[in-house]
Each structure stands twice: as structure tokens, then as C-alpha cells.
C-alpha positions in Angstrom: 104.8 65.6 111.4 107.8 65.1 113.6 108.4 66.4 116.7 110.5 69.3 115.7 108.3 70.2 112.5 105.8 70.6 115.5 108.4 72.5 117.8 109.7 75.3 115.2 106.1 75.3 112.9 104.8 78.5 114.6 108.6 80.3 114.8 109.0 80.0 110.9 105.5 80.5 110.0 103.9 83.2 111.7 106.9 84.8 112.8 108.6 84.7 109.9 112.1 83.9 111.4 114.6 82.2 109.4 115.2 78.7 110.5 119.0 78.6 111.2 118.0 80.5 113.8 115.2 78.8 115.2 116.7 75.6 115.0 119.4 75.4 117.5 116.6 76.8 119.9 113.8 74.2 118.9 116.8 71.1 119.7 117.7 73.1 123.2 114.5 73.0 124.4 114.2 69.0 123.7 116.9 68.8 124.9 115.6 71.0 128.3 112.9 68.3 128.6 115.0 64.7 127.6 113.8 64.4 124.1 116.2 65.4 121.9 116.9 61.6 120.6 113.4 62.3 119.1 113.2 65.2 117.3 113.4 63.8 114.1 111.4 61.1 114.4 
């Protein structure tokens, strides 16, 4: 699992919300914390 399968798991799953949406905030928070290079790795 990468690190933003692990970020936007519970957004898509339990809340049901569509992923274009919850993507952009899943990369802003790695991006908050330095991590954004990583997300998909």
C-alpha cells in the first residue's frame, strides 16, 4: 500500500466521497508535512 492509498483509504471508503475530490486534499497534506515526493511510492 502506498502512502496515499493509506492517506485517502478511509475518505473513499467509509465516507463514501468521490476521489477527485479527496485527492487534491490527500497530496496537500503531504505536501503540509514534506512528503509529497512519496506519495506514490
Amino acid at each position: 500500500m502506498t502512502v496515499m492509498q493509506n492517506i485517502t483509504e478511509a475518505s473513499l471508503h467509509a465516507q463514501r466521497r468521490p476521489r477527485a475530490e479527496v485527492l487534491p486534499e490527500a497530496e496537500a497534506l503531504l505536501a503540509k508535512v514534506g512528503l509529497l515526493d512519496r506519495g506514490y511510492a
